[in-house]
C-alpha positions in Angstrom: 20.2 14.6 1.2 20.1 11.9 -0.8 17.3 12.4 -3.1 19.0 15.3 -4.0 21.9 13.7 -4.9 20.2 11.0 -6.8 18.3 13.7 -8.7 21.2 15.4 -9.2 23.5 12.3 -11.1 20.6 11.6 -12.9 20.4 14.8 -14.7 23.8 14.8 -15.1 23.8 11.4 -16.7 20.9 13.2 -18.6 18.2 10.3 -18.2 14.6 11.3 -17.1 13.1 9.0 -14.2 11.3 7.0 -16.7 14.5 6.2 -18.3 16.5 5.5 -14.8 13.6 3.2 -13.8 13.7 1.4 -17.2 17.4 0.7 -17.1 17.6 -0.3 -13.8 14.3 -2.9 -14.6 16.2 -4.3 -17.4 19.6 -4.0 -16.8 19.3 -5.5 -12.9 16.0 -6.7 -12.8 14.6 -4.5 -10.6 10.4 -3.6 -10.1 10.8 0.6 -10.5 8.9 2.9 -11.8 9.0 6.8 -12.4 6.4 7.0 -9.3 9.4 5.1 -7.2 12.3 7.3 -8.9 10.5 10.2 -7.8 9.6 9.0 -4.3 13.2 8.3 -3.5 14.4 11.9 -5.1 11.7 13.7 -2.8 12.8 11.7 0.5 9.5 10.1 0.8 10.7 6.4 0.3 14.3 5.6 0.8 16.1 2.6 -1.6 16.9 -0.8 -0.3 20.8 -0.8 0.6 20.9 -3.7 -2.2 19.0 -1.2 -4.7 21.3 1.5 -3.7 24.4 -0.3 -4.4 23.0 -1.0 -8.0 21.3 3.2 -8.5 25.3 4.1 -7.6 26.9 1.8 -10.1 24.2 2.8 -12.7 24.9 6.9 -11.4 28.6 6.0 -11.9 29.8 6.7 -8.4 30.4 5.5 -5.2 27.6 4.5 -2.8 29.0 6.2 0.0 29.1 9.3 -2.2 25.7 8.6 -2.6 24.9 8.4 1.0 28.0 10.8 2.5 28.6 12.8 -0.8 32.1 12.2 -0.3 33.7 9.0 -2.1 35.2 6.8 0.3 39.4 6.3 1.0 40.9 3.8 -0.6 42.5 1.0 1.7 46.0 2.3 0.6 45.4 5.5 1.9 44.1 4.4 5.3 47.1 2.2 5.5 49.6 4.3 4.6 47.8 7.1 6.7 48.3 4.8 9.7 52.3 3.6 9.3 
């Protein structure tokens, strides 16, 4: 799930919700809150694909990890996979 996984990177980054909300405010301009944090960690909202892009860069990992939990090939390995 992927409030679970959210909560998850966010603990290990060691920031509280109030924290993750505040750097992604100030660091990407976004309009969060700890309310919203929590909402998308308990499945009752889901993130915009645009915000989601920006909670995986801040999480430091992929947003298909974020969505999948797996990260996603690299184009060198699909092509060399396919030769």
């Amino acid at each position: 799930m992927l409030g679970e996984k959210m909560k998850k990177l966010r603990k290990e980054n060691k920031m509280t919700q109030t924290e993750l909300s505040e750097k992604l405010n100030s660091q990407f301009g976004l309009n969060t809150d700890r309310v919203m944090i929590s909402k998308w960690e308990t499945g009752f909202q889901t993130p915009h694909i645009d915000t989601l892009k920006i909670l995986a860069e801040v999480l430091e990992v992929s947003a298909d990890f974020l969505l999948t939990g797996v990260e996603s090939v690299q184009a060198e390995t699909v092509e060399e996979s396919t030769i």
